[in-house]
C-alpha positions as CSV (number, residue, x, y, z in Angstrom):
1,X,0.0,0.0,0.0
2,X,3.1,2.2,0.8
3,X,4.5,2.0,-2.6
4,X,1.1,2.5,-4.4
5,X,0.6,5.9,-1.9
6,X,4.3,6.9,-3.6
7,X,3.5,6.0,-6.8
8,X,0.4,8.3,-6.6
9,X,2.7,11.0,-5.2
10,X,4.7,10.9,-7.6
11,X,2.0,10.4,-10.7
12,X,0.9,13.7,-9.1
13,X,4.2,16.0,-8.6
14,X,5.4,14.4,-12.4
15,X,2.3,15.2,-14.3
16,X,1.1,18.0,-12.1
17,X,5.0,19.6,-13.5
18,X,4.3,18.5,-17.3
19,X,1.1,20.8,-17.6
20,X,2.5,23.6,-15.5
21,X,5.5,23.6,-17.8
22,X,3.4,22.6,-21.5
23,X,0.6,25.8,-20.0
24,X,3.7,28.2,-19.3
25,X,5.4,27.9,-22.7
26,X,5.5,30.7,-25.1
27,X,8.1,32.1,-26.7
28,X,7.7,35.3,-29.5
29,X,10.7,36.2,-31.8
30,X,11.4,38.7,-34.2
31,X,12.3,36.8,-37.8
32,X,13.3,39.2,-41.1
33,X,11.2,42.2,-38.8
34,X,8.3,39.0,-38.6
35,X,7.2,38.8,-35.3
36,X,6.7,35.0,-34.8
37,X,5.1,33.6,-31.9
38,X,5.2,30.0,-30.7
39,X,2.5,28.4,-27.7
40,X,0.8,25.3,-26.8
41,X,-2.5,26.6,-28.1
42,X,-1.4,26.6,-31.4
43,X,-1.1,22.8,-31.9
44,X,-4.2,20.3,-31.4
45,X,-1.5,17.8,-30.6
46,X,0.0,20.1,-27.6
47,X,-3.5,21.3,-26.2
48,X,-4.3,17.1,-25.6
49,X,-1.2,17.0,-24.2
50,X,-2.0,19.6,-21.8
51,X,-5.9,18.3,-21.1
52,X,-4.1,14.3,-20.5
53,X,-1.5,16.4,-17.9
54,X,-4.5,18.0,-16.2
55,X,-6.7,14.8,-16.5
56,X,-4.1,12.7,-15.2
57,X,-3.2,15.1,-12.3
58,X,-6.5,15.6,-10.9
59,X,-7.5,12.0,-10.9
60,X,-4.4,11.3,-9.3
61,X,-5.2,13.8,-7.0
62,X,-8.6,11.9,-6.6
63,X,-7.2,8.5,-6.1
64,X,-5.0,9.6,-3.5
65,X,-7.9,11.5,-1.8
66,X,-9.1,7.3,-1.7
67,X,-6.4,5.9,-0.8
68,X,-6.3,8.1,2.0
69,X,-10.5,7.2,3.6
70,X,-9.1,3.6,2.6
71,X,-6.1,3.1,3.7
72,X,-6.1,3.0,7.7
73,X,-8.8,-0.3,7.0
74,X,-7.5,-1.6,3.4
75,X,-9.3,-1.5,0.2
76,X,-11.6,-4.8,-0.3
77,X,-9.7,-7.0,-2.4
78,X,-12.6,-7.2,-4.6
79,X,-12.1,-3.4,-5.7
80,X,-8.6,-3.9,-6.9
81,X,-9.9,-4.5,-10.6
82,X,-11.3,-1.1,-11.0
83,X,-8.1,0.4,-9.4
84,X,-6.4,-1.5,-11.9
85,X,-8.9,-0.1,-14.6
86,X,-8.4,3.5,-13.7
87,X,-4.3,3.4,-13.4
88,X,-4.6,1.6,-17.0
89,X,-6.8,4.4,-18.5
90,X,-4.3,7.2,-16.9
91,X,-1.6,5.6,-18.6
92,X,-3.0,5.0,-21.6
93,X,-4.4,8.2,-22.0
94,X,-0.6,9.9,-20.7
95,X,0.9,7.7,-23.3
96,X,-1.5,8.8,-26.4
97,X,-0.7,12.9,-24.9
98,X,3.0,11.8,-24.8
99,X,2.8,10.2,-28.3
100,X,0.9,13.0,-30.0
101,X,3.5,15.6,-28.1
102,X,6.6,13.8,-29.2
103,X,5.3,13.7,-32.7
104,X,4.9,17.4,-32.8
105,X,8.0,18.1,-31.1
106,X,9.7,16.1,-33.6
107,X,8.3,17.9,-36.9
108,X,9.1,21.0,-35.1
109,X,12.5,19.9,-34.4
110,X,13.1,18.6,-37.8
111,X,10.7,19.4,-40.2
112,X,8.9,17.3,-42.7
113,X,9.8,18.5,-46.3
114,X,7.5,16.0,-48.1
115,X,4.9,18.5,-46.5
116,X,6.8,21.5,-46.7
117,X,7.0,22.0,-43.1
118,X,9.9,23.8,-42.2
119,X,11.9,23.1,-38.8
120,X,10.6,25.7,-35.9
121,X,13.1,24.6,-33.1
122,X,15.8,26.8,-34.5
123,X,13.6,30.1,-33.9
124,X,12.1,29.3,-31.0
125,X,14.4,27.1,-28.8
126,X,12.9,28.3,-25.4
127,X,9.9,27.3,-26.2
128,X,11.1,23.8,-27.7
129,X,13.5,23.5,-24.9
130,X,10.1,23.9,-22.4
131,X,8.2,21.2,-24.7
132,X,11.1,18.5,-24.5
133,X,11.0,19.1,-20.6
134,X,7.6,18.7,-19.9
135,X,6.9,15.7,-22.3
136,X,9.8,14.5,-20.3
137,X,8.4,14.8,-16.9
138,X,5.1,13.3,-18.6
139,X,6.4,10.4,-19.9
140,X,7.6,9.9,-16.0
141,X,3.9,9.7,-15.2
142,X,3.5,7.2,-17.8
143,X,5.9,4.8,-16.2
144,X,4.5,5.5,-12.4
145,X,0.9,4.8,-13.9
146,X,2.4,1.4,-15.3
147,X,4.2,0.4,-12.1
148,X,0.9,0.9,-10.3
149,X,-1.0,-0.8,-13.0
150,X,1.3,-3.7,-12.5
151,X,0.9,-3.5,-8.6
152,X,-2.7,-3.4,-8.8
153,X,-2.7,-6.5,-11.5
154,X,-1.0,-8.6,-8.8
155,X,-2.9,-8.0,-6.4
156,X,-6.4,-8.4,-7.6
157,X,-4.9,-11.6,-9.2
158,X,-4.5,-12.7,-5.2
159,X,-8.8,-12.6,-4.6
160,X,-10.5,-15.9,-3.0
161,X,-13.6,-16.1,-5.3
């Protein structure tokens, strides 16, 4: 139960970090007397980023909240599987936020000239710099929601029927 409360902790701090850091990210620079502004809100991909950082937050906020009224007399073994469900729908929905964030970050980074997207990263490093940290510290909350995932797998795999 210890290393689930942890987990949780941690879940929290790690995504709570990616969305401050993805919401705080802006950057405007001056190209050929162009201003040029770079944000989150300009990219779908970036915004669910932000929304899965919040999401996952707050409901780790909220299973902590039940961990807590639950703890002191242990959660009924029988509850474990929608424990289980829940850290498996954080994580997955971290991972898709991750995945869509990394892919944007790596156009930006790079470009894509079959498209004719030119590379941004060079502009605006600040706010690229910001990006690569927060998806960072998200893809920490990925791994935390697995680990509990995998706790919570074992142990409802322990119920007497």
């Amino acid at each position: 139960m210890c290393a689930q409360v942890l987990l949780r902790i941690l879940a929290t701090a790690f995504t709570l970090t990616a969305a401050c850091i993805i919401l705080t990210s802006k950057e405007t620079v001056n190209v050929f007397t162009i201003e040029m502004e770079a944000r989150y809100s300009y990219s779908p991909a970036l915004k669910f980023f932000a929304y899965a950082n919040i999401i996952g937050c707050a409901f780790s906020v909220f299973s902590l909240f039940l961990a807590s009224i639950y703890g002191p007399m242990g959660l009924h073994p029988s509850k474990y599987f929608y424990i289980f469900i829940h850290d498996m729908i954080m994580m997955a929905l971290l991972l898709a936020g991750c995945a869509a964030a990394t892919t944007i970050g790596y156009v930006g980074k790079y470009g894509e000239s079959h498209s004719g997207w030119m590379p941004i990263c060079d502009s605006v490093a600040k706010f690229c710099h910001k990006i690569i940290a927060s998806v960072a510290f998200s893809y920490f909350g990925v791994i935390f929601y697995l680990c509990l995932a995998i706790i919570t797998a074992n142990q409802s795999r322990k119920i007497q029927v």
